[in-house]
N, C-alpha and C positions, 0 to 999 in steps of 0.2 A: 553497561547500557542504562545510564539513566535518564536521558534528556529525550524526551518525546515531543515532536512536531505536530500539531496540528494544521489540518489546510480548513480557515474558516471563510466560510462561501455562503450567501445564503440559497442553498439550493435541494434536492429529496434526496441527498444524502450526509446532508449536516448532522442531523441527529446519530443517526448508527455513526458514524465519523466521530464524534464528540462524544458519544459512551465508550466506544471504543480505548477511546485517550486516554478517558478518566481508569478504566480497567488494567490499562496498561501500566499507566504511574502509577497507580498500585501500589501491583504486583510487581512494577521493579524498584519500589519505595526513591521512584525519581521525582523530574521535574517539565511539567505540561508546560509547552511553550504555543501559543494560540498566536499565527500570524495568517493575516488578509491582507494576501496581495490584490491589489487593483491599481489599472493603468489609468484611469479616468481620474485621475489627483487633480483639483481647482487649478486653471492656467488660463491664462486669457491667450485669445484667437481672435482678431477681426478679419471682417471680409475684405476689409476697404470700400464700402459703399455707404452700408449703412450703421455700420461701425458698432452691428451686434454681434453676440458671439457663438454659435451654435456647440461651438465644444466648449464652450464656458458652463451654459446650459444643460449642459450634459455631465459636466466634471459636477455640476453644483447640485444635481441629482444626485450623484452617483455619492459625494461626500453625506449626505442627508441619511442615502440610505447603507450608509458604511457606520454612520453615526447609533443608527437605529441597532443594527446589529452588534455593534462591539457593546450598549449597553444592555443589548439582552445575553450576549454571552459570559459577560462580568457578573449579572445577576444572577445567574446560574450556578456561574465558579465559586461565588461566594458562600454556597452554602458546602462545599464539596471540604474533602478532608486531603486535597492533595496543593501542594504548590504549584505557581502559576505564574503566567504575564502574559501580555496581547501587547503584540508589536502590528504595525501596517508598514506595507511595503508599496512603493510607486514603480508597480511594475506587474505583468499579466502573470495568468495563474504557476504555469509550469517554469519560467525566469526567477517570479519571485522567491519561491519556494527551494530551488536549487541555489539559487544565491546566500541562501538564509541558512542551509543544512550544513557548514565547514563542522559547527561545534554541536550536531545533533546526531544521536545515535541510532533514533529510529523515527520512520514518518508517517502518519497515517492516511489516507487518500481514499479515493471509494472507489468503487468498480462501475462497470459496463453497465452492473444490472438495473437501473433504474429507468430513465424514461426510455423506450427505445426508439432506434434512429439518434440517439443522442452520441456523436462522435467524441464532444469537447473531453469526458473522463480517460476514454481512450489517448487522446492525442498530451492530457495533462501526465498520464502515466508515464506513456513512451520518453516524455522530453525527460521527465524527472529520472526515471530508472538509469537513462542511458549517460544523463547528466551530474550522477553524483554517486556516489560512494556510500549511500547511506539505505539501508534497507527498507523496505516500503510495504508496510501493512494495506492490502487491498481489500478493503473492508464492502460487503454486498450492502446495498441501502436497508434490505428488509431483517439484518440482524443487528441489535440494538447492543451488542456485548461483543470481550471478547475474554475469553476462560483461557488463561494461560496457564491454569494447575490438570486441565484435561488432556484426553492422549492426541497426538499430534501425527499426520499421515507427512514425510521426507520425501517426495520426489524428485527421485534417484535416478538421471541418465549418465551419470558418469562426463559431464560436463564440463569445463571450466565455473560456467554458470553455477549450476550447482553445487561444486566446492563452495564458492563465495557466499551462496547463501546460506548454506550448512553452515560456513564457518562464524559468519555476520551474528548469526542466531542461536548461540552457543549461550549467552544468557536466559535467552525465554526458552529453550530447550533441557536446564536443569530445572524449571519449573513444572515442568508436563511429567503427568503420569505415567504417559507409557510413551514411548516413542519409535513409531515404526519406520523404517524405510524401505520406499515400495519401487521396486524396479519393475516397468513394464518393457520387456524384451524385445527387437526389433531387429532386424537385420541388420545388425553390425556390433563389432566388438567396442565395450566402457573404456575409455582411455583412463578412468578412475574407477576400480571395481568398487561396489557396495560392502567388498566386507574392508576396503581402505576407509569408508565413511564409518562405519561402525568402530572401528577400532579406535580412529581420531575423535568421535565422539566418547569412547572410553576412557581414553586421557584427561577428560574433562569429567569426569565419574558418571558418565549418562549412558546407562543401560539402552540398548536397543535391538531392536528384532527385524529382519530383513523378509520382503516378501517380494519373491519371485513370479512375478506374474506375466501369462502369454496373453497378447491384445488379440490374436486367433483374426476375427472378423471386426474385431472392432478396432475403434480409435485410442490414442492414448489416451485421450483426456475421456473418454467414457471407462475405462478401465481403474483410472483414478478418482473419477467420480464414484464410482460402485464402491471401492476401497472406501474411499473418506463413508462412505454411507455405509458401511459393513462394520466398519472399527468404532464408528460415532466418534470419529474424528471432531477435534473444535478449531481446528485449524489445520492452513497443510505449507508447509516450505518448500521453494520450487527456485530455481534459477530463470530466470525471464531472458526471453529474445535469444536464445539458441542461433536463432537463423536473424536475418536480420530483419528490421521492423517493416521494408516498402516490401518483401518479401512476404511476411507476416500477414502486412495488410489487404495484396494481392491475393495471396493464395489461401490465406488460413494459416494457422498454426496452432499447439497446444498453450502457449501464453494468450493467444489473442481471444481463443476460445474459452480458458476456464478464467478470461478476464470478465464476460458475459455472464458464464454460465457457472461458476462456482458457488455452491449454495454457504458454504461456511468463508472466516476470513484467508485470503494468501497471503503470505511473508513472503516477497519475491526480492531478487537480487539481480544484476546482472553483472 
């Protein structure tokens, strides 16, 4: 796991996104790769009338303020202690980004939590998770870090999902101090039991502790929430989209919700 994706956007979750990056190459002594995709590339459009161009206008915006950003993101990198490049891509956020991930090993993206009513992070996650193979740090607007030598909450449904992200994360998972995994119980039987995840994590010399928890009256994702806030978790690993996403979006789910509502970063997979 060394190549880290950035997604650069100028939007209120760029900064916690871009600390994030830099913590990550680090700590896996990789390489930060910073790409901005945007569909509004300079192209000429007429109307035929009056042979002006309102997407020209628009693209020649949008290159000005593509410009503005990639030299404040360089000025930044340049005092940093990690290696780097900024690529642009002509193409919208959750395309770009999937197209670009063949030779990346981890990505980072931000969550729900920032403006609300804001759907676009939701709808950038879903395309990416379901469109690539590469695991995806869901980083909250309002944490500016991410500590990957601290203890880590694994949640554990015995998922297909869940193997893939336990498995994906088997590098930032020798880094963590403690690493727990938290099954919250529910009517029906793990087609992967947690002590099959613990042992597979042994293989890899990563000690871990299993925590068997009843949801009683509550939700999953309140159950795991409490956890992560009990352990002083710094992060949590989770398999995303269980159920499927118009599903998800309709009715709820535990992805769609601790995509909102998770206070620390998620490592999600699907």
């Amino acid at each position: 796991m060394k190549s880290v994706l950035l997604y650069v956007n100028d939007d209120s979750g760029l900064d916690a996104r871009y600390q994030a990056a830099l913590d990550l190459t680090r700590a896996l002594e990789g390489h930060l790769h910073c790409l901005r995709p945007n569909p509004y590339r300079p192209q000429m459009a007429f109307d035929g009338v009056t042979g002006m161009s309102v997407m020209y206008d628009i693209s020649k915006y949008a290159q000005e303020a593509d410009t503005l950003l990639k030299a404040e993101i360089e000025k930044r990198l340049a005092g940093e202690d990690v290696p780097w490049d900024y690529q642009e891509a002509n193409a919208e956020a959750a395309r770009g980004l999937s197209r670009n991930s063949a030779l990346t090993d981890l990505m980072v993206l931000s969550s729900c939590s920032g403006v609300k009513d804001n759907t676009l992070p939701l709808g950038i996650l879903g395309d990416v998770i379901f469109n690539t193979n590469v695991p995806v740090v869901v980083q909250p607007d309002s944490v500016q870090k991410f500590e990957a030598a601290g203890p880590v909450v694994v949640a554990w449904n015995g998922s297909f999902e869940s193997g893939n992200a336990l498995r994906a994360t088997v590098p930032l998972l020798k880094l963590a101090s403690d690493v727990h995994i938290v099954v919250v119980e529910e009517d029906k039987d793990h087609d992967l039991p947690p002590l099959d995840a613990s042992e597979y994590l042994s293989r890899h010399g990563i000690k871990s502790k299993i925590h068997d928890l009843a949801a009683d009256r509550s939700s999953v994702q309140a159950v795991l929430l409490s956890t992560v806030d009990t352990l002083k978790a710094s992060y949590m690993v989770m398999g995303a989209y269980g159920h499927s996403r118009a599903r998800e979006f309709l009715f709820g789910g535990v992805t769609r919700s601790l995509f909102q509502d998770c206070p620390v970063p998620l490592v999600v997979a699907h």
